[in-house]
Structure formats: C-alpha cells, structure tokens
VEXKE-711887 format. One record per residue (C-alpha): residue in one letter; x negated, y, z negated. Coordinates in pm, whole numbers, plus 50000, padded with zeros to 5 digits. Layout:
<rs>
aXYZ ...
</rs>
This chain:
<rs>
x162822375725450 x159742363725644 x159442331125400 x163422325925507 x162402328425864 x159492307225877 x161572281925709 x164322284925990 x161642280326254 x160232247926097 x163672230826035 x164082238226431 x160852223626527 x161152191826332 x165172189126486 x165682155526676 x166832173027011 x163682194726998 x160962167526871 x162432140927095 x162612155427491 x160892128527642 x162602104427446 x166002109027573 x164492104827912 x162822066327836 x165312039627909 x165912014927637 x164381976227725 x165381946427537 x163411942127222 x163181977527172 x164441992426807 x166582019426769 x167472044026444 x171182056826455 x171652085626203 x174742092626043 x174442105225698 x175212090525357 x175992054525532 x173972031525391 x174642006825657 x172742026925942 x169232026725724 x167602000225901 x166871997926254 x168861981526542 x167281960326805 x168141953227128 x168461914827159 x167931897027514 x171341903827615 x170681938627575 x173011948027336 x172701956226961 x175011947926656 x177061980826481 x178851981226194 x182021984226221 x181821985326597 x180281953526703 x178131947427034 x177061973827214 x175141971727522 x172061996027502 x169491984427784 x169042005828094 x170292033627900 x168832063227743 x169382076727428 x171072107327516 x173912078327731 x173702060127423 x174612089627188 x177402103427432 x178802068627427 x178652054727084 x179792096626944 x183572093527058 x183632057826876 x181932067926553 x183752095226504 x187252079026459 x185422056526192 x183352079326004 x183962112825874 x180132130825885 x178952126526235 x178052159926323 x174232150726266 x174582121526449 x171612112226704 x169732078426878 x165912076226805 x163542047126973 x161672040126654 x159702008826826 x159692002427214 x158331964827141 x159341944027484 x160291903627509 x157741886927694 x158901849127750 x155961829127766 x156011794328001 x153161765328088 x150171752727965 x150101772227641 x150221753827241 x153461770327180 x155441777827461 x158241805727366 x159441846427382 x157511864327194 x157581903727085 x154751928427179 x154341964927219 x155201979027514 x151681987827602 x150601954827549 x148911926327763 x148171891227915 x146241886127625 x148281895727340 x151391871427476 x149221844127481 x147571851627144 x151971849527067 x151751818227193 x149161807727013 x146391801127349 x145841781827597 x145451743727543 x142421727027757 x142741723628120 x144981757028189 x144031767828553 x143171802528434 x142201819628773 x146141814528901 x148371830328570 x151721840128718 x154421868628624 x158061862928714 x159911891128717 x163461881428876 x162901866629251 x159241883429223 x156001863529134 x152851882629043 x149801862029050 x146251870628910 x143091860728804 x142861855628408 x139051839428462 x137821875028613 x139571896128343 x137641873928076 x134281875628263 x134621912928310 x136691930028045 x138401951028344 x141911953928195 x143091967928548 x143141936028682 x146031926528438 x149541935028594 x151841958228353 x154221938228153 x158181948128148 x160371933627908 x162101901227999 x159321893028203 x157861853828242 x154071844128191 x153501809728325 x150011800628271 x149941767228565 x147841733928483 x144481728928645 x144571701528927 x142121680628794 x144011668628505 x145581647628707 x149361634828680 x149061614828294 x148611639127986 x145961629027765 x143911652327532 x140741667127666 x137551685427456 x135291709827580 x132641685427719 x135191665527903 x136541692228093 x133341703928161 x132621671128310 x135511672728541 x134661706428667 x136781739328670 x137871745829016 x141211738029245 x140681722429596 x140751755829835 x137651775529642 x135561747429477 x132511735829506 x131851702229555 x128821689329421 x128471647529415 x125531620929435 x122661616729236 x123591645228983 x124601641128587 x128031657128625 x129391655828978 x132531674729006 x134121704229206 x133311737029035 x134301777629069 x132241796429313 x131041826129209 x129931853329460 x126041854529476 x126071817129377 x122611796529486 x122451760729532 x120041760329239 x122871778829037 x125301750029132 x122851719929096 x122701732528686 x126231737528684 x126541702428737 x123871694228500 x121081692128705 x119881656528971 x119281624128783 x115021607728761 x116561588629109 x117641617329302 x115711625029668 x115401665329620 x113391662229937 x116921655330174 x119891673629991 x122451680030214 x124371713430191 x127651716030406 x129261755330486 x131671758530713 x131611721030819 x127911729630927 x125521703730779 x121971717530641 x118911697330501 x117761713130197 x113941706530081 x114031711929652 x110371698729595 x109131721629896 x110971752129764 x109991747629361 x106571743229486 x107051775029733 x109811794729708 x110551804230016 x114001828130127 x115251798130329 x117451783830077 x121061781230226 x124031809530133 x127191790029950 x130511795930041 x133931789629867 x134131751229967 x131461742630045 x129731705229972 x126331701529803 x125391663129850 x121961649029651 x121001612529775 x119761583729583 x115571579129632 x116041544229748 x118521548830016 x115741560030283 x112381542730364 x109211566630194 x106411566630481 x104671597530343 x101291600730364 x100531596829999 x103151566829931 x102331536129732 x104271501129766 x105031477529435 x107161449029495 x107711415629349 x108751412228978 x108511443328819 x111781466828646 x112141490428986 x109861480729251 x110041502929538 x107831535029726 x106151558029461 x103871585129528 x100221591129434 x097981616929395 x094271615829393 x094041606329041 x096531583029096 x095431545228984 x096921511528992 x098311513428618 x100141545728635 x101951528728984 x102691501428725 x104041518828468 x106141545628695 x107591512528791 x108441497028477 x105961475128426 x106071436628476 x108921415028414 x109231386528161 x108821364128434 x105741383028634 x102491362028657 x100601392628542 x097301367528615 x097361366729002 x098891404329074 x097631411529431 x097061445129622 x097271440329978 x095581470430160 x096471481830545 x093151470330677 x094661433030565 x092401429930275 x093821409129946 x092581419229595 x093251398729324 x093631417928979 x094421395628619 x096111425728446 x096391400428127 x092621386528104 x091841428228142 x094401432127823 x092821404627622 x089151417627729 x088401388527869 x087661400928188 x085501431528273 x086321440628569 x087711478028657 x091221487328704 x091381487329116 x091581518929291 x094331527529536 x095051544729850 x097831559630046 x099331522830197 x098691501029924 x101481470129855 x101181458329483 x102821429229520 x103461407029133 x104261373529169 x106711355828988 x105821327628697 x106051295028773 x107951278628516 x107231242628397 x110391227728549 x109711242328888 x110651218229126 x108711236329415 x105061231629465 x104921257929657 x104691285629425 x101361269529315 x098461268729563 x096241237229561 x093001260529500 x094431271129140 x096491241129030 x095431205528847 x097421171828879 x097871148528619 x099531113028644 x099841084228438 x100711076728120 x101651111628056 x105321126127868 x105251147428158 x103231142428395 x102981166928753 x101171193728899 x099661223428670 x098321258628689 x094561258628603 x092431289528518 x088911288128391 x089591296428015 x091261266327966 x089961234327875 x090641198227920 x092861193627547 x094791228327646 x095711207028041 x096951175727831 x098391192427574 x100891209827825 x101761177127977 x103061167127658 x100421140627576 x099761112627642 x102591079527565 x102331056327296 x101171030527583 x098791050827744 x094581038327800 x093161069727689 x089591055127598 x089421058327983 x090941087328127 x089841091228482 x089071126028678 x088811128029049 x087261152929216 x086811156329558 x083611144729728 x082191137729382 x081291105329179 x084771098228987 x084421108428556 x085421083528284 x086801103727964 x087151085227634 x089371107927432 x089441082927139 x086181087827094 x086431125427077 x089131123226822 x087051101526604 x083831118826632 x085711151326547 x084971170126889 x081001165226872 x081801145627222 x081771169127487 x084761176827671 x084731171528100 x084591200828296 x087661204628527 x087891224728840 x091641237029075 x091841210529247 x091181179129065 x093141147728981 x093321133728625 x094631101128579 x095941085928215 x096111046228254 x098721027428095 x097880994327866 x099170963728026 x102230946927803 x101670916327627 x100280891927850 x102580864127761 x105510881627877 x104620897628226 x101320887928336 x101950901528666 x100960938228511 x097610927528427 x096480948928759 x097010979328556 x093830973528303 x090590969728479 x088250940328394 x085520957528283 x087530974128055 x088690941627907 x087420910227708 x088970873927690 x090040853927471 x090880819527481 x090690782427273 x092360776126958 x093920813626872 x097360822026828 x097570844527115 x094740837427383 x094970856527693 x092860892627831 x092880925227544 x091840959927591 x088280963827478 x086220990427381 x082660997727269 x084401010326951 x085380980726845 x084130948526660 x084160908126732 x086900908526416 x089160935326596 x089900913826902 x089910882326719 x092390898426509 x094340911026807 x094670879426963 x096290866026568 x093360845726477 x091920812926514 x094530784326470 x094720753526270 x092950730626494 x090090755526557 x086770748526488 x085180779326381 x081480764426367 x081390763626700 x082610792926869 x081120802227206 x080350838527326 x079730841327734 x078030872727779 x078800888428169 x077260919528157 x073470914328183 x071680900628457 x071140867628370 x073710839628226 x073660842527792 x075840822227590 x075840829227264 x077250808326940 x078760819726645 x079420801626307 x082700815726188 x082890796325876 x079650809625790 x080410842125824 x083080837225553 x080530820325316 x077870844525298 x079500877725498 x076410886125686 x077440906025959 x074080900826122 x075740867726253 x078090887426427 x076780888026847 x077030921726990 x080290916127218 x080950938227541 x083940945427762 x084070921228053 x082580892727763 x084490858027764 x084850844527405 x086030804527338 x086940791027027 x086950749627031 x089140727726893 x088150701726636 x089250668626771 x088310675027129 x087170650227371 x083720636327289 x082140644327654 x082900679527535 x079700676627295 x076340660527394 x075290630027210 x071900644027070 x074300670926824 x076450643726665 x076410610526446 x077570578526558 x079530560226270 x080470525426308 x081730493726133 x083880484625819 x084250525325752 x088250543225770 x087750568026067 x084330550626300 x083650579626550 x081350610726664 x080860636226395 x079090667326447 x075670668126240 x073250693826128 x069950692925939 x071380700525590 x073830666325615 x072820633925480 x073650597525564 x076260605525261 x078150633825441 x078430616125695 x079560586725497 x082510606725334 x083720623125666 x084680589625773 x086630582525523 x084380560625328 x083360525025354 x085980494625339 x087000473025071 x085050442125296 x082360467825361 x078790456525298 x077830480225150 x074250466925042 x073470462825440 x073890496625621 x072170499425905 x070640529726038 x069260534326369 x067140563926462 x066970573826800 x063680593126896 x062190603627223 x059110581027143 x060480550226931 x063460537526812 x064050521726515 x066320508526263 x066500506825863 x068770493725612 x070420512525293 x071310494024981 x074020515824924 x075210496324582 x071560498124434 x071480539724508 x074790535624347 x073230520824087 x070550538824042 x070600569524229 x067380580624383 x067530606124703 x064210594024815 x065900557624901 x068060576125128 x067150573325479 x066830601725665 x069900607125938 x068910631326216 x071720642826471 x071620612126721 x071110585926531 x073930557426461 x075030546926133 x076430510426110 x078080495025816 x078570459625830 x081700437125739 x081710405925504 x082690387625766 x079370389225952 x077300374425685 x076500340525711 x077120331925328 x080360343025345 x081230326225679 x079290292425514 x081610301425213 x084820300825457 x084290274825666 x083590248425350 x087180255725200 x088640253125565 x087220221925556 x088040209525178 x091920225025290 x091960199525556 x090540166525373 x092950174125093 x095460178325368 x094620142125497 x094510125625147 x097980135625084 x099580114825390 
</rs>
C-alpha cells in the first residue's frame, strides 16, 4: 500500500500542469519551439516552431498563430479543434521545449541575415550568427531597433571591459545594425588591420586629432585618463624632423605650447589634460628659425643643411654627418667655418681623408656657419666661382684652353693634362709661364718627354699664366703668321732648297733635320759651298760646309754646330762670277768647249781643269798650252806639251795650277806655220784663178 502511494505521488509530481507553473505564465516569441502532446499520433513527435509570422504549422489544422500567447491560451484554443479530429485528447497539453528568439541582423557584418539564438543570449552571439564584423564597423555606435524604438550602445566598451550589463536585452524580432565607421569614406574597397589602423578609429564629435610631423596622423578614440604621450604613440610616435620643443595642444579651442624634450628630460605635472576633440599638432624642425644657445649652422651643398645642435663634445664631423654629409657636387677642399667674431677657417676635409694633410678636425662653438661650397665644374662659364688666389690660366695652343683650379699637390703635367693637351700645332719646346713681378720661365716639354722626366718640371703658383705657342703654317702659304714663332726660336734657310723660307729650331735638333725640313738641296745647288752665318755670339762667324764631302766620307765632325736664330745659304752652281773672288777659281781660255771660271782646290790639276771645260778643240794646240801663274811676288808663264804627256805620260811634266792662275790653250790659227801654210794656197787659188781667163 505505501509502494502504491509513493507511486501515485511521483506520477503527480512529474504531471505537466504541476512541473510546468511558470511555464503557462511565459508568453510564446517567434522562434520559440513548442511540444503538443496527444498520444499515439505520430505526427505530433517533433516540435513546432513559431515562424516570424508567429504562427506554427498543425497537422490537420494548418496555421495557427501562437505568439503573444501562453500556453495555457494556446491549449484552451487549439483543445476544442483537436478534439473533433482526434479521438485521445484527454492528455493533451502545450510545452515550450526551446524559447530560441529571431534576432535579424543588419550593417557592416560578413553575412548580413536573421539568425536563431537562445533567449538569454547576446550582442555577441548574433554577430558570431552573422559570422563578425568586417573591417571598418564603427563599433562604439551598434544600434537595436525594436519597432519605432532605437537602442544605441557602445560595443568598443563591452569588449574592453567584459561588463555584459552594458549590452541591452535582446527580444525576438529585434534588429542589430552594426553602422560603418566614417572614415571609410563613400567608395568600398577592402581594408587590413594596418590600414585601418592608419586611418584611425574615431568619428568626428569624440576624436582626437593628431596631424603634423607624426608617422600615422589620424583622428583616434579618446579614452578617459588619456595623456598626450598616450596619443603621440597611438599615432605611432613624431618622425627624426619633428620640433617636440613647440607642439601645440588645442582643448576647448584653447591653444597650449607643449615642451616634449623639456618634459622627457624632467617630467614635470604640467603636461596638458585631453579632452574628447581635442587637436594635438607636432611641427616640422625647419619651419622656425633655431637661435638657441647651443645651435650650429651648415649650409651650402650638403643632404639637409640647416640649424643642428651641439653639445660640448660636439665637433665639426658629427655636424657633418647629422647633416648628411657632402653632396656629389661639394668642393669638400675649400669647406669654410665662419665664426661670429667674423673669422674664416678654411678646412680640406678630402686632403684630411687621404692623410695628406695633418691638420686637426676644427673645433666648434655655439654660432658657427659651416658653409660647403659647391664644385666648379669644367664647363663653368662663370669665373666667379674661382678666386684668382687659387686658380691657374692657360692659353694657347691648348684642346681646351681657360682658367683652372690649382692646389699645391698638383703638378705642371696634372694642369696640362686637364686642359686636354696640347694641339697637334702647338710649340711646346717653349711653353711660357708668367708670373707676376717675376722673370718670365721657358718650359721645353719635348725635352722632358725624351729624357724620360730626368728634366725637372716648373714650379707653378695660383695665380700664374701659362702660355702654349702655336707653330706658324707653312711659310709659303701665309707668311703673314710668321709673328707667332719668335726669331730666336727659329733658323733660316735659303739658296738652292726646295722649300727655303724660316723653320722652327731647336737645340735638339741637327744641321740634317732642317735641311731635311726645308726638302733638300735642289738640282742647281752647289753643296761644296754651303755657307753657315752664325748670329748668336758676339762677333760676326761664317762658317762653310762641304756637303758633298760629307756624303763621301760621313764624318760628322764636318757638321758646324748650328743654333736657333743661325742663317744657313746654300749657292747655286752657275752663279754670277762676282759672286766668287778671283784668287778661289781657274781661268780657262782658248780653243777649249766651255772657256770660263771654275772653282779650284789644291787636290785639282791642270787636267781637271782641262776636262771640266769640256776638253780641248779639234783646232786646239794642244802641244802649246799656256799657263800663267799669278803670285803675289812674280808672275809667270809656262807651256805644256800636252801631246808629248799624251805620249808619254809623266806627272812631273805637268805644271803645277794653283787657284788663280789662267790656263790658255791656243788655236791653229794663231801659229804662224799654219797662217804661212794658208796664205800660200790663197795665193796659188788666185794665180790659178788668173791662168784660167
């Protein structure tokens, strides 16, 4: 009996209308799920759930609106109905097996629909539903549209904190729009973290503004307790040119100078309190003039000249190198540091690179201008750029000749060889330098080339003048540039050669070379007797030279020693006789084939001289020849037998022939056989002549 009763009890307890009394109180939402019982119909096994409409599908019955009711209104409603359709309905109740609730989900989310959560569910799970957020959702501003009625709150703080109170409670058929942040702007393109971190996170009424010399200006959140050091690494932090000295802070349209360096190196409690809206500003270094006390000028062609400030350890390189260093174009040579008491210091920051200079690395103080001067390049037009004290000209016969810069390293080859050298027509065996208020140099660079640099080079100083001559052109042509070659730099030339006229000349260079420059000697030239005037000496010496000689033997002793400014004349052969005194030649006459003057020497004999007239003539008496010597004491005369030596050859017949003398050869006519000899048949012809008639 007591088993029996405990039984009864239980079956009571586990009853729908006793297990269920709050139940039957809950009204029924759309998406809820409801569990009709009526036994042994398969049909009412599953659950039924209540669709947007509110309503839910019955067999046999069709749509049935459920929402707003509870399941007691639902059971009195559907009983009457079921009952004329099925027979066991006496057990028949309405459970709420799942109060799930439609949430319909709007806005910047990846997959905007309604979704189905529980009904104590939040913000968080219908957007998990949705599957997030995509980038740039404006999370401080979700709304909840329930009817006429929008809910606003702040996502951003419920994420940051974890306080679920701050989420509104959701009610089925509710909206979650989840708005777009304004600084997307009005095209849709695909963001990634960094770039919307770049563009900030904050609408217009509570950001932050924070622009100028910073990596990522932007407007950004404020955040209660926020410091301007706070926002400064929000956005990233200032940029190498930023003036952290003058940063401008702006609350409440009230402008406030903020010192950075002063309060990192002493923090102080005077750094100004941020407010939603307010405007940090960080300028640009360069925009205002430094004048501290410890500031350091650099100008001129370096990568960022400007106002830099040194310490006490502070020296000229580290200003250099804080800005940049020198160009490509800086003249790192002639770098000057102007001090305030109007001093200038010269500094050659390459000769101190290359060691060739020892001098120290100047110090600098507070004031200082490091001014670097630009290069001058080699087609600089101006002169300007190049003092007189540091710069060489060159003119002349140059490939391109001007006005150089000179330092003291270089030499007199490294000058010419940046002119380009010297032209093809160019006199440089007397290269002239010109120095101010001293005795003008003469440099022969031939002579330095050939004596492979044993001749010592000139020494050049800023300031000085070199001049490269030109060559005159061929005299024949334009004798009108003859000006151009000096005469004591030249020799001359003139007689019987193919080109006579006024040649370079050189101490280099040999009798032969300027013979050979003027083409030679000629055919009518008579090379026994050339004539050398030497000019040079004190005194007049004329000296003669024996070409033909020369060309026998090749003794080069015969050569004279020949000088610029020296006059050499080369005779002709058939000249005028006044042209050579009697006492040097032979004076042929009579029945020979060229009578005349022929030049004589010591080594000739009355038969030379015989041959180089021609020979005797055919009425030549040849047995007769009459020689007359002329001598400053006596003169005398002597006949040769010339047929007898002919005869019988003996040298010691022959009478000497000195050069003076005159050699006659008498005609047949002048003997006074043969005239006997003529007249008697003259006079036969004319007795024979009268006998006839």
């Amino acid at each position: 009996m007591k088993t029996i009763f405990t039984m009864l009890i239980l079956l009571f307890l586990i009853s729908p209308g006793f297990a269920n009394p709050v139940t039957d109180e809950l009204e029924v939402q759309v998406g809820n799920k409801l569990f009709l019982y009526i036994p042994g119909e398969a049909e009412f096994d599953g659950l039924f759930e209540v669709d947007k409409n509110g309503q839910i599908n019955i067999p046999e019955v069709g749509q049935f609106n459920a929402a707003n009711k509870t399941t007691a209104q639902i059971q009195a409603e559907l009983k009457p109905i079921l009952t004329e359709l099925y027979v066991a309905i006496d057990d028949f109740y309405v459970e709420i097996r799942s109060r799930d609730i439609f949430i319909n989900v709007m806005g910047y989310v990846i997959n905007p629909s309604q979704v189905s959560i529980p009904d104590d569910g939040n913000i968080q799970m219908v957007i998990a539903k949705a599957n997030g957020l995509k980038p740039g959702a404006q999370l401080d501003r979700l709304q909840i549209r329930r009817g006429d009625e929008v809910i606003e709150f702040d996502y951003k703080a419920y994420l940051d904190t974890g306080n679920s109170s701050l989420l509104p409670k959701l009610k089925s058929e509710d909206t979650v729009f989840v708005p777009v942040s304004p600084l997307l702007g009005n095209v849709q393109i695909d963001f990634d973290a960094q770039t919307l971190s770049a563009t900030g996170d904050a609408s217009d009424k509570s950001a932050i503004t924070i622009l100028g010399e910073v990596h990522n200006p932007g407007s950004f959140s404020f955040k209660e307790k926020m410091t301007i050091l706070d926002a400064l690494m929000r956005a990233e932090g200032v940029t190498r040119y930023a003036d952290v000295t003058k940063i401008r802070v702006i609350v409440n349209e009230s402008p406030v100078i903020f010192d950075l360096k002063a309060y990192l190196d002493k923090p102080v409690n005077s750094m100004p309190q941020l407010e939603a809206g307010s405007t940090i500003y960080v300028p640009i270094m360069v925009d205002d003039v430094n004048t501290t006390s410890r500031t350091v000028y650099i100008m001129g062609e370096v990568q960022k000249p400007g106002a830099y400030e040194a310490a006490d350890s502070t020296n000229f390189l580290d200003i250099l190198a804080n800005a940049g260093g020198p160009t490509r174009f800086a003249e790192t040579r002639l770098i000057k540091i102007l001090t305030p008491k109007g001093e200038s210091i010269l500094f050659d920051l390459q000769g101190y690179s290359e060691g060739t200079q020892t001098v120290k690395v100047p110090d600098l103080n507070p004031g200082d201008v490091i001014f670097v001067p630009e290069k001058t390049d080699v087609n600089e037009k101006s002169w300007l750029k190049i003092p007189t004290k540091r710069a060489i000209k060159i003119i002349g016969a140059i490939q391109s000749p001007g006005r150089y810069e000179w330092s003291d390293e270089m030499d007199f080859t490294d000058l010419l060889a940046h002119a380009g050298g010297p032209t093809k027509g160019a006199n440089i065996n007397d290269i002239k330098i010109i120095r101010e208020g001293d005795v003008t140099q003469r440099f022969d660079l031939e002579k330095y080339t050939i004596t492979d640099g044993r001749t010592a080079l000139p020494d050049l100083n800023a300031g000085d003048t070199i001049i490269v001559e030109e060559l005159p052109v061929d005299p024949s042509d334009n004798k009108s540039q003859w000006i151009r070659q000096e005469s004591g730099k030249s020799i001359y030339i003139m007689g019987q050669v193919g080109s006579p006229g006024r040649y370079a000349f050189n101490e280099n260079m040999h009798f032969i070379d300027i013979l050979a420059a003027a083409d030679g000697p000629n055919g009518n030239a008579d090379i026994r007797n050339i004539r050398v005037t030497h000019r040079n000496s004190n005194r007049a010496r004329v000296s003669k030279l024996d070409l033909a000689l020369y060309f026998e033997t090749g003794d080069e002793t015969l050569f004279p020693y020949v000088q610029p400014g020296d006059t050499i004349f080369i005779p002709e052969k058939n000249k005028d006789w006044l042209r050579t005194p009697k006492e040097r030649v032979v004076r042929i006459m009579g029945a020979v084939q060229k009578p005349g003057r022929y030049n004589f020497d010591d080594t000739m004999s009355i038969l030379d001289v015989l041959a180089e007239a021609g020979g005797p003539l055919n009425s030549a008496l040849i047995d007769k020849i009459v020689v007359v010597n002329h001598s400053c004491c006596k003169e005398q005369s002597r006949v040769f037998d010339l047929e007898a030596f002919i005869k019988s050859p003996n040298s010691a017949n022959i009478p000497v022939l000195r050069a003076g003398d005159t050699l006659y050869v008498p005609d047949k006519g002048q003997d006074l056989l043969s005239q006997f000899k003529d007249n008697f048949l003259d006079f036969i012809t004319i007795i024979a002549l009268v006998v006839s008639l």
